[in-house]
C-alpha positions as CSV (number, residue, x, y, z in Angstrom):
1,X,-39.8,-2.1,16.0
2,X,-38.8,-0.3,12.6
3,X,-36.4,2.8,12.8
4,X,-34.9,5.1,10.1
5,X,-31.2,5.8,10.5
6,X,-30.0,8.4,8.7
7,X,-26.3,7.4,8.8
8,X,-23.4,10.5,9.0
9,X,-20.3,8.4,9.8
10,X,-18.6,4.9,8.4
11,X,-17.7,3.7,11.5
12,X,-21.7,4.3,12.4
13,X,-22.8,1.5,9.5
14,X,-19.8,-1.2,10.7
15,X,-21.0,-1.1,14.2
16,X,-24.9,-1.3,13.0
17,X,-23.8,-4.6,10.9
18,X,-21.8,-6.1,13.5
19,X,-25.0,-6.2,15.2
20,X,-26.4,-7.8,12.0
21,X,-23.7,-10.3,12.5
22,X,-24.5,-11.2,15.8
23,X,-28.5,-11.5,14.7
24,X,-29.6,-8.2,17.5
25,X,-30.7,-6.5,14.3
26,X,-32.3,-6.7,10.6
27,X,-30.5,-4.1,8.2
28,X,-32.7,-3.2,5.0
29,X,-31.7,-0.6,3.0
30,X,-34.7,1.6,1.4
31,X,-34.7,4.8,-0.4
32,X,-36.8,6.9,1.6
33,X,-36.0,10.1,-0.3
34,X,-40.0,9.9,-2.1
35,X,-40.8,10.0,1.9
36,X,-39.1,13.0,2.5
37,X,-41.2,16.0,3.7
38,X,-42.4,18.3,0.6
39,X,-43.4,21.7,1.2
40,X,-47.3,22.2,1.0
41,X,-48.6,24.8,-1.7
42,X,-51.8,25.8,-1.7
43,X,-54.0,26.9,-5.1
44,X,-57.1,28.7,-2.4
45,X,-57.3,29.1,1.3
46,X,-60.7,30.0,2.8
47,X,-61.1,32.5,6.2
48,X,-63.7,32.2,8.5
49,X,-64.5,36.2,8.7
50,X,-67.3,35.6,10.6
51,X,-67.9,38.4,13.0
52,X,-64.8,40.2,12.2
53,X,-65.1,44.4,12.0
54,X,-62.7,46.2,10.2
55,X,-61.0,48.9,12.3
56,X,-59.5,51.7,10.1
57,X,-58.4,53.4,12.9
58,X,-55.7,50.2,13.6
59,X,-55.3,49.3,10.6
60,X,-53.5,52.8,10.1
61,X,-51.6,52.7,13.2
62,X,-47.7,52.1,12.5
């Protein structure tokens, strides 16, 4: 099994390689930041407007 640990702490890496130490775990260290989520732009979008009616009357309502 493969999990990403995004590590906050110190203490949080010594305990993760004294498992290491003890062979419960493999420890490889990746830069995952060309992973990281990017936000989506968009140069066109295309709606279906397939039978949709324009109402003036709501449109104008407020």
């Amino acid at each position: 099994m493969t999990l990403i640990v995004d590590i906050k702490q110190d203490f949080a890496l010594s305990v993760l390689e004294g498992l290491e130490k003890i062979g419960a775990i493999d420890m490889k260290e990746t830069d995952v930041t060309g992973n990281a989520k990017k936000d989506k732009t968009y140069e066109a979008i295309r709606i279906n407007l397939e039978g949709f009616r324009f109402n003036r009357e709501e449109a104008n309502e407020r």
